[in-house]
C-alpha positions as CSV (number, residue, x, y, z in Angstrom):
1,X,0.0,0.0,0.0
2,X,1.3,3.3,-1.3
3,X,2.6,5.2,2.5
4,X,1.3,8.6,1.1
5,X,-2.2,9.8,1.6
6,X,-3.8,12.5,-0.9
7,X,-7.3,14.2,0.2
8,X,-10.2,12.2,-2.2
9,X,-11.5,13.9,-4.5
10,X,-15.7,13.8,-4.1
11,X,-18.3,12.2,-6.3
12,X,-21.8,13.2,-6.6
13,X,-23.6,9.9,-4.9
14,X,-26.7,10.8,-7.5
15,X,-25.1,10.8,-10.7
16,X,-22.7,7.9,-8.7
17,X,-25.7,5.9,-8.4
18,X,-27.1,6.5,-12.0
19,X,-23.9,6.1,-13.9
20,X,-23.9,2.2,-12.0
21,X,-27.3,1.6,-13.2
22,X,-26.7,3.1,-16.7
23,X,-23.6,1.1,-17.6
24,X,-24.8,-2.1,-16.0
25,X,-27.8,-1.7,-18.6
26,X,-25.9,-1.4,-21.1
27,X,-23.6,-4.6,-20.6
28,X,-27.2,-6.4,-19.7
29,X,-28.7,-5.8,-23.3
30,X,-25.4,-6.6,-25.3
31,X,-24.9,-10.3,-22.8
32,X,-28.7,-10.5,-23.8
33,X,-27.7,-10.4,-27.3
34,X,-25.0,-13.3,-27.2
35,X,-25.0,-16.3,-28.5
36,X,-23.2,-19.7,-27.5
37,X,-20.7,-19.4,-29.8
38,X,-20.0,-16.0,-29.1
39,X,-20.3,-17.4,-25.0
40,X,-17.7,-19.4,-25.7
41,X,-15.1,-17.2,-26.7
42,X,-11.4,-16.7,-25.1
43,X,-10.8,-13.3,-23.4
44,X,-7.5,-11.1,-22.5
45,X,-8.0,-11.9,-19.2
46,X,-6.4,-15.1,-18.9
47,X,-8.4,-18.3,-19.5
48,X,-12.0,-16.6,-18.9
49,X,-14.4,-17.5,-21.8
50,X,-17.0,-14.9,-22.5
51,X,-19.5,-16.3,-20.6
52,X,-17.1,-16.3,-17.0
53,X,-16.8,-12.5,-18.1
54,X,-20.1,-12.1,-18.1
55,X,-20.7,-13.9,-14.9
56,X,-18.0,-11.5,-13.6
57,X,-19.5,-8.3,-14.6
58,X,-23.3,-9.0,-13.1
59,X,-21.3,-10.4,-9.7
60,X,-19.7,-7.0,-9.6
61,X,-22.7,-5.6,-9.5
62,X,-24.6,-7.7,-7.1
63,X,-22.3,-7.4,-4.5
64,X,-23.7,-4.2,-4.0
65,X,-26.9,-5.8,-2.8
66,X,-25.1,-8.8,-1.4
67,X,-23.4,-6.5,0.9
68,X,-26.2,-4.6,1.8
69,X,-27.7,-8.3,2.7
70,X,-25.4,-8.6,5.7
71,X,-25.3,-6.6,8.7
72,X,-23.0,-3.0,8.7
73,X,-19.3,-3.4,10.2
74,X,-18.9,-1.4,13.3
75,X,-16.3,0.9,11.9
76,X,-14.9,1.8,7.9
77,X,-11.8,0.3,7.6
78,X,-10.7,1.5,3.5
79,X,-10.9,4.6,1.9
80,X,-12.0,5.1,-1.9
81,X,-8.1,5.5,-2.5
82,X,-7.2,2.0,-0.9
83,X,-9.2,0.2,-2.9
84,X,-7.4,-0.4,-6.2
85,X,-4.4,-1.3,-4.3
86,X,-6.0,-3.8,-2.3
87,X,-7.5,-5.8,-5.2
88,X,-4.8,-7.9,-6.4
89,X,-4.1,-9.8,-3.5
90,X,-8.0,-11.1,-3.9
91,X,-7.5,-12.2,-7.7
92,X,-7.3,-16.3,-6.2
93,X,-11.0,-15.3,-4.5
94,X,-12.3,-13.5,-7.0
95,X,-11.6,-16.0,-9.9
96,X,-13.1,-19.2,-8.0
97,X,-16.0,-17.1,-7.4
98,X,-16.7,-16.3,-10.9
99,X,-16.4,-20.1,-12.2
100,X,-18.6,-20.5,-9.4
101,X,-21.7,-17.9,-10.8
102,X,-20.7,-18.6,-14.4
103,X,-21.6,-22.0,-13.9
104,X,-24.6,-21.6,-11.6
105,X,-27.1,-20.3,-14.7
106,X,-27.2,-18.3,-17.9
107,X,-25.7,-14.9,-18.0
108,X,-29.7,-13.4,-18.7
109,X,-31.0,-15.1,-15.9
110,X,-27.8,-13.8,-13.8
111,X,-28.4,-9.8,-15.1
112,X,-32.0,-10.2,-14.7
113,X,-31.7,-11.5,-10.8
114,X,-29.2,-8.5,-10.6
115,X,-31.0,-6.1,-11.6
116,X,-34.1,-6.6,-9.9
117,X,-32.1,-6.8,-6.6
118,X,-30.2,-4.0,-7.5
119,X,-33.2,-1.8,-8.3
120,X,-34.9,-3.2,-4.3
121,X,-32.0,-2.4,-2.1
122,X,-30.1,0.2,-3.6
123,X,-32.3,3.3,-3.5
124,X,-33.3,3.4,0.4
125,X,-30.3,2.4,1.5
126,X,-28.0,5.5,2.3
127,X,-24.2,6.3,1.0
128,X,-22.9,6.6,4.2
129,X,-24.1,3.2,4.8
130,X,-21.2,0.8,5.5
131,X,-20.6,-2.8,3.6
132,X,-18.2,-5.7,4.4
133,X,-16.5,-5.5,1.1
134,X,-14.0,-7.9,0.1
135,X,-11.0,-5.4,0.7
136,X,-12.8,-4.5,4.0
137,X,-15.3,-2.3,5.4
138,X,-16.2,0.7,3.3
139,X,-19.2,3.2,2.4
140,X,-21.6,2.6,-0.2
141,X,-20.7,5.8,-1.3
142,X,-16.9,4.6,-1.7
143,X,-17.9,1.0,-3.1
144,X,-20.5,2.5,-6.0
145,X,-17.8,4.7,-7.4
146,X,-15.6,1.3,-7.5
147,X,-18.9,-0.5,-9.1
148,X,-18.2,2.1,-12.3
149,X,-14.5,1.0,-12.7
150,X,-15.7,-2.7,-12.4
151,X,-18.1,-1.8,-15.3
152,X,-16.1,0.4,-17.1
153,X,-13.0,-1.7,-17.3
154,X,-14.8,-4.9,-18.3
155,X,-16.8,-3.5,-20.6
156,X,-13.7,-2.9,-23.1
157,X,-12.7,-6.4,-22.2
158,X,-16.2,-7.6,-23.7
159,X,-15.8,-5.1,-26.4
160,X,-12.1,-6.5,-27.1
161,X,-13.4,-10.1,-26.9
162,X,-16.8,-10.3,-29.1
163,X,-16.2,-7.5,-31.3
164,X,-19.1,-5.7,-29.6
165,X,-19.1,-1.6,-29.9
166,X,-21.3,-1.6,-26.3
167,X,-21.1,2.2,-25.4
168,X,-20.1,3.8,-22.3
169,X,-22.1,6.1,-19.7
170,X,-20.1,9.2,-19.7
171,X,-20.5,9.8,-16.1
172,X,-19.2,6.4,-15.4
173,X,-16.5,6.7,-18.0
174,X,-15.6,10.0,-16.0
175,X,-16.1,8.4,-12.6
176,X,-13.3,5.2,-13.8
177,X,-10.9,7.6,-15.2
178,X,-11.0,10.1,-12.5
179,X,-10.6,7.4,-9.5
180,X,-7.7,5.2,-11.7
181,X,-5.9,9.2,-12.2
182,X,-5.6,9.6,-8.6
183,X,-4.5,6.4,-7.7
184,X,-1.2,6.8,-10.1
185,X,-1.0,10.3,-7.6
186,X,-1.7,8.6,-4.4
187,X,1.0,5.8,-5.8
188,X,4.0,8.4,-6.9
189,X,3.1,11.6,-4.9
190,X,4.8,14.9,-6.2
191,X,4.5,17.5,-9.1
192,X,6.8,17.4,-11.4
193,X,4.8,15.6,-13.8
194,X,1.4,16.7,-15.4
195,X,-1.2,13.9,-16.8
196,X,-3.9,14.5,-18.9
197,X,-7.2,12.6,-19.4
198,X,-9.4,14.9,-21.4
199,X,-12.0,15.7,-20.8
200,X,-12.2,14.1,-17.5
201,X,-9.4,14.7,-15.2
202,X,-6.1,16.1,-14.7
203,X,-3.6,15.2,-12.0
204,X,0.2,15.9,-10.9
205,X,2.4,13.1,-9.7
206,X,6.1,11.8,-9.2
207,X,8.3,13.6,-7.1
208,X,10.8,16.4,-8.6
209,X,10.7,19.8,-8.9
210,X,7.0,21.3,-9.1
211,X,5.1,22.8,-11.9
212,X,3.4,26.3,-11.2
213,X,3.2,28.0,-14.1
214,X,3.5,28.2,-17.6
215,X,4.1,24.8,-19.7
216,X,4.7,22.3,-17.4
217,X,8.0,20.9,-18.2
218,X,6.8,17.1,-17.7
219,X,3.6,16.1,-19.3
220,X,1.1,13.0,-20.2
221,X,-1.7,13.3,-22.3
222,X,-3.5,10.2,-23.4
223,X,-7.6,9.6,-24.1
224,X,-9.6,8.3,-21.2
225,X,-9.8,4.6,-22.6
226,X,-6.0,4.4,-23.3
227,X,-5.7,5.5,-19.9
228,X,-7.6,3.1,-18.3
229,X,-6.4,0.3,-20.3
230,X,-2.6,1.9,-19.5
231,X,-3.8,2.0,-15.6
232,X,-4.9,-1.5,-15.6
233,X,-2.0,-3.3,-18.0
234,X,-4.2,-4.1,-21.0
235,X,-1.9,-2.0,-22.6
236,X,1.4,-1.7,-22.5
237,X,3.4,1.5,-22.0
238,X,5.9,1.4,-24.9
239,X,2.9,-0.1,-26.8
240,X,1.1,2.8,-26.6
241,X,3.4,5.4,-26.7
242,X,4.5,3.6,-30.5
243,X,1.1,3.8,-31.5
244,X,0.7,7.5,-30.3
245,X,-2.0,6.3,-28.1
246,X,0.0,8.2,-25.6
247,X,1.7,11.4,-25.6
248,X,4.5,12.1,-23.1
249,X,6.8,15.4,-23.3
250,X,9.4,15.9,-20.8
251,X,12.8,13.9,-19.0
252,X,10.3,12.7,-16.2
253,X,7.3,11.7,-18.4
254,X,7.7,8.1,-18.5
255,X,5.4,6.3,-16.6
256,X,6.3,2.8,-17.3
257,X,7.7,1.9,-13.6
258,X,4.9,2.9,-11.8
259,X,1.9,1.2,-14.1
260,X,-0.1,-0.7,-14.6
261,X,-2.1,0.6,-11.1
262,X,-4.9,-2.0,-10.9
263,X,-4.1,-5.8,-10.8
């Protein structure tokens, strides 16, 4: 865990809540439109099929009402900056779990369960609520903003995998990009370097001497999907800095050490 803390930035919890809703939707009518073959399919992430991915996506989701199932922890125990460096050590858990629902019914009966039990629990229940998450107790409020970077990030991996061109909520495209930008600050504190996710969010990290005015001397500039693939190694640095998926000015501007962020 990074030893620096930064101050989290805030999220609106209403257009939080409705960029969840909005992307899960999405994924729901393109799964819905899937056929075995396409089920079948390999994926980037290891030796998921289609159909484990999927699986994965509505569990992400129905953890929210899962968690809300179970009785509140006495005390929150992760911030909303913790989280994605708390995920990798679960990968073992996480993996078992999603054979486990991929194999327990089709993935329109598993979107259709979520979303009904998604649309029951989640509108009384109130964001300073707290849940027994996986990486350990949080807030609703904390744990929906890591819902859109579940949804977000998977998404392009079902794009990437079926050929699909399923579209992305804007606010939860903003929400994943914004969260995965401050992590890379939380992880290499400082201001010697600039990076750019336009339109979306802009944040200074890795120590050296700090930026004030003018041209900063060290900048990244890359578009919010590059980003995130960059932040969670579906792309490789050099890869996309070749491609000119990427555009780094500047001694300091390399970011290859310090990336991917989340496992």
């Amino acid at each position: 865990m990074p030893p620096a803390k930064k101050r989290t930035r805030s999220y609106d919890p209403a257009k939080v809540r409705a960029a969840v809703t909005a992307q899960f939707e999405l994924v729901r009518a393109a799964v819905n439109s899937l056929g075995a073959e396409q089920l079948a399919r390999p994926t980037r992430l290891g030796d998921w099929t289609v159909r484990d991915l999927a699986a994965h996506l509505a569990m992400a989701v129905d953890v929210i009402s899962r968690n809300l199932d179970l009785p509140a922890p006495p005390e929150q125990e992760v911030g909303l900056l913790d989280w994605p460096f708390a995920t990798a050590a679960l990968a073992g858990r996480i993996d078992e779990d999603t054979r486990a629902v991929a194999a327990s019914a089709e993935p329109g009966e598993l979107f259709a369960r979520t979303a009904a039990r998604l649309a029951e629990r989640l509108p009384p229940a109130p964001d300073g609520r707290l849940l027994r998450a996986r990486v350990g107790a949080m807030t609703l409020g904390d744990f929906l903003v890591t819902r859109t970077v579940e949804l977000v990030v998977h998404t392009d991996d079902l794009n990437e995998a079926t050929g699909l061109d399923i579209p992305y909520d804007r606010q939860a495209l903003a929400i994943c990009t914004r969260l995965l930008a401050d992590a890379l600050a939380r992880k290499a504190p400082g201001g010697s370097v600039e990076v750019r996710v336009p339109p979306y969010a802009v944040v200074q990290c890795v120590e050296g001497p700090r930026h004030t005015r003018g041209t900063p001397p060290n900048v990244v500039e890359a578009d919010a999907l590059t980003w995130i693939r960059l932040a969670t190694g579906r792309t490789g640095w050099r890869q996309a800095v070749e491609a000119a998926a990427v555009r780094a000015s500047g001694e300091r501007a390399d970011l290859s050490g310090l990336l991917p962020i989340l496992g």
